[in-house]
VMD Tcl script that draws the C-alpha trace (Angstrom):
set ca {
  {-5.18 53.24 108.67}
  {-4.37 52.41 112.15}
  {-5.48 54.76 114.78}
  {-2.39 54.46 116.86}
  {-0.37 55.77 113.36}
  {-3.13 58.71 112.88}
  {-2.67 59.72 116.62}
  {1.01 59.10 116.36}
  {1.04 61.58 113.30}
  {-1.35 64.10 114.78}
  {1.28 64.67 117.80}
  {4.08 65.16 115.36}
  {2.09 67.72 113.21}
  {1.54 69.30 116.86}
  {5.08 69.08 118.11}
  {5.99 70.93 114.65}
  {3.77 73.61 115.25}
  {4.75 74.21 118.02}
  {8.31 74.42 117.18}
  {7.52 76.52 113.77}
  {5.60 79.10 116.35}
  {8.86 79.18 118.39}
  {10.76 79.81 115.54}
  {8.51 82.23 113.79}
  {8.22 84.24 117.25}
  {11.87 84.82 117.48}
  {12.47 85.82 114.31}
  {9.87 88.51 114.72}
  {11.40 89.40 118.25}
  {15.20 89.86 116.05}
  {12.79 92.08 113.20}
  {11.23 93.96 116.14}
  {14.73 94.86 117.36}
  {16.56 95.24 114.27}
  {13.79 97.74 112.59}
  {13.91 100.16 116.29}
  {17.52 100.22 115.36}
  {16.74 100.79 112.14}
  {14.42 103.48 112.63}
  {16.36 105.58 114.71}
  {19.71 105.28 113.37}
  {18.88 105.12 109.63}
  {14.85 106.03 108.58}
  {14.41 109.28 110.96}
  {17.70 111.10 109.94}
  {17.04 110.04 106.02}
  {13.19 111.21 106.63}
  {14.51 114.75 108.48}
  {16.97 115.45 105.58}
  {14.36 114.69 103.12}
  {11.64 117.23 104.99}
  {14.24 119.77 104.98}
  {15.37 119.53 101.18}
  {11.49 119.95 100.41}
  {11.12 122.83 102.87}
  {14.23 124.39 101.19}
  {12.83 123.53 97.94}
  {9.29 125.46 98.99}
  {7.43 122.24 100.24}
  {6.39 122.28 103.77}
  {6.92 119.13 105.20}
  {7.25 118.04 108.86}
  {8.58 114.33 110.12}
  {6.69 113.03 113.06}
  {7.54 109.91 114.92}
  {4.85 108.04 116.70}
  {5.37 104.71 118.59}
  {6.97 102.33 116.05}
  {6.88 104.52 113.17}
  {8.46 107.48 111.25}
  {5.92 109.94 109.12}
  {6.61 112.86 106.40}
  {3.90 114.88 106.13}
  {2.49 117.88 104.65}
  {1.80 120.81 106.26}
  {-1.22 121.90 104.29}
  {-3.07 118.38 104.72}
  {-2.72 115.69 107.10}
  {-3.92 113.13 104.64}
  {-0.78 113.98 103.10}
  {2.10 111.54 104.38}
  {4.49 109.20 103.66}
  {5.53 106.36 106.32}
  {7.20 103.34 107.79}
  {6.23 100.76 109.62}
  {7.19 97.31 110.53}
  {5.16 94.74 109.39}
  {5.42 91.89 111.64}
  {2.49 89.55 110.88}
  {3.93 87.83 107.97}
  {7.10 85.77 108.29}
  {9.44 87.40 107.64}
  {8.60 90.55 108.96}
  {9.38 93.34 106.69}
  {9.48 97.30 106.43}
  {6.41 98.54 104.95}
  {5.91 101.53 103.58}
  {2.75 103.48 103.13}
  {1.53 106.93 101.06}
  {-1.62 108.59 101.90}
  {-2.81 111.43 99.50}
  {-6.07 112.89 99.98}
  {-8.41 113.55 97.24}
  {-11.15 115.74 98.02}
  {-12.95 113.53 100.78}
  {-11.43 110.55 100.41}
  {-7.92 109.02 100.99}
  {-5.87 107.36 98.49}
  {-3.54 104.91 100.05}
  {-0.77 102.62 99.15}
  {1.59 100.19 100.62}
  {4.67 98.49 99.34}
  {7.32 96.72 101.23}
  {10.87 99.46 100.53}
  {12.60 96.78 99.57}
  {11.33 93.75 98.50}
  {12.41 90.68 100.31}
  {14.88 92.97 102.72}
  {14.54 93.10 106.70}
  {14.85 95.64 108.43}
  {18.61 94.89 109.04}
  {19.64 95.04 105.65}
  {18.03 98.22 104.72}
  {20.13 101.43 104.16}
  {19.33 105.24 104.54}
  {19.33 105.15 100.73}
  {16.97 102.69 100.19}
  {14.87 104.84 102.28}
  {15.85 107.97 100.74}
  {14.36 106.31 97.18}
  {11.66 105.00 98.82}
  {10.29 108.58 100.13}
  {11.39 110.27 97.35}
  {9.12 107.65 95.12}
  {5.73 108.17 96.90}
  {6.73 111.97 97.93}
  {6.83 113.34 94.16}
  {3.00 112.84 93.72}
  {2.13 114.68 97.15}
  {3.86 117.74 95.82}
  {2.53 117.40 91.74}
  {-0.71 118.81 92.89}
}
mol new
graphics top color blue
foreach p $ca { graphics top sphere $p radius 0.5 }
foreach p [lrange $ca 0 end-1] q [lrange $ca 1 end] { graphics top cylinder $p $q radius 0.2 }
display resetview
């Protein structure tokens, strides 16, 4: 091969880089946008009437919101929770959800995208309904 065609090449794998960067950095700018919407007009009111059914129900749940996120959790342990987040490092960036139950001294933990192959655009208050109601029946087994 001719060093002028490996050079020539090596720019254009550059130059697409570059452009897939561009690319993948406003899509996760429109994820990052769509999932605050999402998060206050769909996941926080399906995550409050959740709490409440369970507090009705005898379960004493609380929602807490920090930066980015929504959280159910129990009252009598912290470990306890159920939660979204977006998960913007892979492309697409997806809603990912997460259940924490603690076991003695340790924390079990899962995660699982709430809808599989679903941004946060396309995801309705009952998919997140489902979603909590999934990981929130083996918080309140025990």
């Amino acid at each position: 091969m001719e060093i002028p065609d490996i050079r020539r090449r090596v720019r254009a794998a550059i130059e697409q880089a570059r452009r897939d960067a561009a690319s993948r950095r406003e899509r996760s700018d429109a994820a990052a946008r769509a999932y605050d919407e999402f998060l206050v007009q769909r996941a926080i009111p399906a995550f409050t009437t959740v709490a409440a059914a369970l507090v009705a129900e005898g379960y004493r749940f609380k929602v807490h919101t920090p930066a980015g996120a929504v959280r159910l959790v129990s009252e009598r342990s912290a470990d306890d929770f159920v939660e979204l987040t977006l998960e913007s490092g892979d492309d697409p960036p997806f809603v990912l959800g997460r259940a924490s139950a603690g076991r003695g001294r340790r924390a079990i933990t899962k995660e699982r995208p709430v809808r599989e192959g679903v941004g946060p655009e396309s995801l309705t208050d009952e998919d997140v309904v489902a979603f909590v109601l999934s990981e929130v029946v083996p918080l309140i087994e025990r």
